[in-house]
C-alpha positions in Angstrom: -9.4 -21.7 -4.7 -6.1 -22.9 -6.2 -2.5 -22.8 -5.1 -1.9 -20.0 -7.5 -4.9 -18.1 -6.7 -4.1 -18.0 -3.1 -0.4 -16.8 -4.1 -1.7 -14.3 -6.0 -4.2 -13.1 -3.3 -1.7 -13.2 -0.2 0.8 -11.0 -2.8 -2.3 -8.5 -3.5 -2.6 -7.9 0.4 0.9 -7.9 1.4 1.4 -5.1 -1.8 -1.8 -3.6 -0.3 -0.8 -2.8 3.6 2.5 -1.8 2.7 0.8 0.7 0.6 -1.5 1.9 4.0 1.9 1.5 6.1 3.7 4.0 3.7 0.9 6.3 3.8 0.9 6.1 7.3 4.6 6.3 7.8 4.5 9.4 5.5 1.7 10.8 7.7 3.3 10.3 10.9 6.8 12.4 9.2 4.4 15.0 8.3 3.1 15.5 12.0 6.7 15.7 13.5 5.8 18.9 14.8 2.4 19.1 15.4 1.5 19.2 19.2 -0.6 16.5 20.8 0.1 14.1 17.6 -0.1 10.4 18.4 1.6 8.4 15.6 -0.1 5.4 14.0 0.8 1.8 12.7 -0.5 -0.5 10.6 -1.7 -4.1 11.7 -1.2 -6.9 9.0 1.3 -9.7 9.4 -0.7 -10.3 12.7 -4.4 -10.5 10.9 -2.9 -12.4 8.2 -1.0 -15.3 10.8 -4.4 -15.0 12.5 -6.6 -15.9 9.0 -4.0 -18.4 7.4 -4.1 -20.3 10.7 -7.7 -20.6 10.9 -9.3 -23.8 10.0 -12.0 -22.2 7.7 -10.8 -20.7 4.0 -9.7 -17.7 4.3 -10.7 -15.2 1.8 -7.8 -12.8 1.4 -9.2 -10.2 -0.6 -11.6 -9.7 2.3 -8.3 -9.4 4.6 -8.0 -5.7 5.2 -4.9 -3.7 7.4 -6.3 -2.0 10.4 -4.2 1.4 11.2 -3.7 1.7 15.1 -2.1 4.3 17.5 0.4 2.0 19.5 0.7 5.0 22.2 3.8 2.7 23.2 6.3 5.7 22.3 8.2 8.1 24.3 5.8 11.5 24.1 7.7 14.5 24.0 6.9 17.8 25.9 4.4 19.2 22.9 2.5 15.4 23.8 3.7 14.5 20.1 5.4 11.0 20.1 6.9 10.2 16.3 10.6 10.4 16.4 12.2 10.6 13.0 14.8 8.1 13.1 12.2 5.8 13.8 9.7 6.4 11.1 12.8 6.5 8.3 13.5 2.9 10.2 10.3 1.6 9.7 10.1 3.2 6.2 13.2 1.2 4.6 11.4 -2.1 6.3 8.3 -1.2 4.3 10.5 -0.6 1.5 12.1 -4.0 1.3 9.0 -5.6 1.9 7.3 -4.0 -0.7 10.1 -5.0 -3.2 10.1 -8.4 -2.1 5.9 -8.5 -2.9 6.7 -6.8 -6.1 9.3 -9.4 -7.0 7.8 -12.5 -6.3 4.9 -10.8 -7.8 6.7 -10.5 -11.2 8.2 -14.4 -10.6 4.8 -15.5 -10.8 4.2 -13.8 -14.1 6.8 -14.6 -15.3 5.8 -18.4 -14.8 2.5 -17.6 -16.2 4.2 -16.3 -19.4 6.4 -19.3 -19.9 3.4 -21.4 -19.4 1.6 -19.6 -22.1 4.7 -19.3 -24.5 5.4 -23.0 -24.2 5.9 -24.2 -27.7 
């Protein structure tokens, strides 16, 4: 696989678990309330550090985000743990993650087009 290929491919499955970890985020806002609700996380950067350090190619269209319940938070009296400033926290993260994908994303087409419009 070439440089650019691989580029392209970590860019697809960063843009694709921040996609899950929005979902998720939004999920978790909509359950502020609901008793007994366990919020959940999704697990990328580790997988991925795990994959690009292996010694075998790594095939990152195969790399997929695993959603988890951390069960690390406070739990309030109803047994529901999400806590609202947190999930807008991890929601402006996601956010400028997602931009930075999307931007580096559009860099690298914009390379391709200069390439192609070379005269």
């Amino acid at each position: 696989m070439s440089k650019t290929s691989d580029i392209m491919a970590l860019l697809d499955a960063g843009i694709r678990a921040e996609s899950l970890r929005q979902k998720s985020i939004a999920n978790n806002i909509a359950n502020i309330e609901t008793p007994g609700y366990r919020r959940v996380e999704v697990n990328f950067e580790k997988l991925l550090k795990k994959a690009l350090d292996s010694n075998g190619a790594v095939d990152l269209s195969e790399l997929k985000p695993l959603i988890f319940q951390p069960k690390k938070t406070p739990v309030k009296s109803n047994g529901n743990d999400v806590s609202l400033e947190g999930e807008v926290g991890e929601m402006v993260k996601n956010a400028l993650r997602h931009k930075a994908y999307i931007r580096l994303l559009n860099r690298k087409y914009s390379q391709f087009d200069l390439a192609i419009n070379i005269r």
